[in-house]
ZAMARGU-4260 file (C-alpha; in steps of 0.2 Angstrom, whole numbers, plus 5000, padded with zeros to 4 digits):
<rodrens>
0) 4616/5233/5010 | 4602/5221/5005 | 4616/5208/5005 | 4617/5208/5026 | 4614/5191/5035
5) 4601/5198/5046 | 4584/5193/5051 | 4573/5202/5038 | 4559/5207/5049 | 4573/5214/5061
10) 4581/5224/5046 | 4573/5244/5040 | 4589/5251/5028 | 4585/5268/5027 | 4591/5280/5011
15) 4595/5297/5019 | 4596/5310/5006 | 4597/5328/5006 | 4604/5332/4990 | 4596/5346/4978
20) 4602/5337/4962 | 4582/5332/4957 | 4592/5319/4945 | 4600/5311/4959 | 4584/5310/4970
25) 4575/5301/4955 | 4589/5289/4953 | 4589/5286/4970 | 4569/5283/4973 | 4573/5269/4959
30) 4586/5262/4967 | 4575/5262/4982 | 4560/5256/4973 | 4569/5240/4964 | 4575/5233/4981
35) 4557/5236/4990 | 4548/5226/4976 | 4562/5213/4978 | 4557/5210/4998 | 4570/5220/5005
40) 4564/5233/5020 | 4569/5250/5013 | 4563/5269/5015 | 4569/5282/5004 | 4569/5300/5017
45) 4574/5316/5006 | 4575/5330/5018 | 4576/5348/5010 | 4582/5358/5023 | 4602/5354/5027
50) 4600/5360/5045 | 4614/5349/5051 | 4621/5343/5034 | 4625/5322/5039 | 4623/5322/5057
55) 4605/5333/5054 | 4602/5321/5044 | 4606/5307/5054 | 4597/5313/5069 | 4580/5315/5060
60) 4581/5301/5051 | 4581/5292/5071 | 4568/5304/5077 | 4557/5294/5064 | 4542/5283/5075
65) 4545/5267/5066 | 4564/5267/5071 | 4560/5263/5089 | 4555/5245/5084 | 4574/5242/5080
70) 4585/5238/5095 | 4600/5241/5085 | 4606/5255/5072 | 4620/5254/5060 | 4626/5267/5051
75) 4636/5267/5033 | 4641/5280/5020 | 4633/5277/5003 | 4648/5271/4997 | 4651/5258/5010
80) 4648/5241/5008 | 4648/5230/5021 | 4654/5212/5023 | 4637/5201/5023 | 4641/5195/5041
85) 4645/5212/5047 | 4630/5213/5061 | 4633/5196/5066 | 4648/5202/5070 | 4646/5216/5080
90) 4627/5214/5088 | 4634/5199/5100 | 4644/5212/5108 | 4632/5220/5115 | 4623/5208/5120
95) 4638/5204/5131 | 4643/5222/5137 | 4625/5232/5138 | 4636/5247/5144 | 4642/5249/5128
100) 4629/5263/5120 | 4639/5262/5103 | 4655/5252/5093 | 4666/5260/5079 | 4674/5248/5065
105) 4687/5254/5054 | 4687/5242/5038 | 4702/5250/5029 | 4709/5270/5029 | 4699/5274/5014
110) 4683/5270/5020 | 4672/5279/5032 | 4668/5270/5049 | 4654/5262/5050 | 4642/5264/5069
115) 4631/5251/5078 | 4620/5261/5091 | 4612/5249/5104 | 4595/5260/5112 | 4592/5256/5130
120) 4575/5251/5136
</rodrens>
C-alpha cells in the first residue's frame, strides 16, 4: 500500500482492525509503526465493539474528522495489493464523470474488489 504513486500529502492509509487476537493487534501496531517512521501517512484504528463486522468497521473508520480532508477513498482488503499506478488509474475518472459517487475494479476472481469513493462538496 506504501507502494502507491500518489501525492504523499494527498495519501492517509488507514489499518482497520477489530480483531480480539492481542498477538495480531501488536503485530499490526508494528507493522504500522515501521511504515510511519519511514514517512508514510498511516493510522492504526482497533475498534473493540464488531457492531457491523467489515462494513461497521468501514463506516467508523470514515466517520473519523481527519478523513474529510481527502477527496477520494479507496478501499482494499488486507490481503490486496494494488498495482503502484492503481489511483492514477481510477481517480481521472472522476474527474471526468462527477456523477459517479463510487468505481468497483475486479483484479482477478481470487481477490476481493477493490472501491474508490469520490465525496461530493
Amino acid at each position: 500500500m506504501s507502494q502507491l504513486d500518489w501525492p504523499k500529502d494527498r495519501l492517509l492509509i488507514q489499518v482497520l482492525d477489530d480483531s480480539d487476537d492481542e498477538s495480531i493487534q501488536w503485530l499490526i501496531k508494528g507493522e504500522v509503526s515501521k511504515w510511519s517512521q519511514r514517512g508514510v501517512n498511516i493510522i492504526y484504528r482497533h475498534r473493540k465493539f464488531r457492531t457491523g463486522y467489515k462494513a461497521g468497521n468501514l463506516k467508523s473508520a470514515m466517520s473519523c474528522d481527519y478523513v474529510k480532508d481527502y477527496e477520494f477513498v479507496a478501499i482494499f482488503d488486507a490481503d490486496f495489493q494494488p498495482n503502484p499506478d492503481f489511483l492514477k488509474k481510477t481517480v481521472p475518472h472522476f474527474k471526468v464523470a462527477r456523477y459517479f459517487p463510487f468505481f468497483l475494479s475486479c483484479f482477478s476472481k481470487y481477490s476481493i474488489y477493490a472501491l474508490v469513493s469520490h465525496f461530493y462538496s
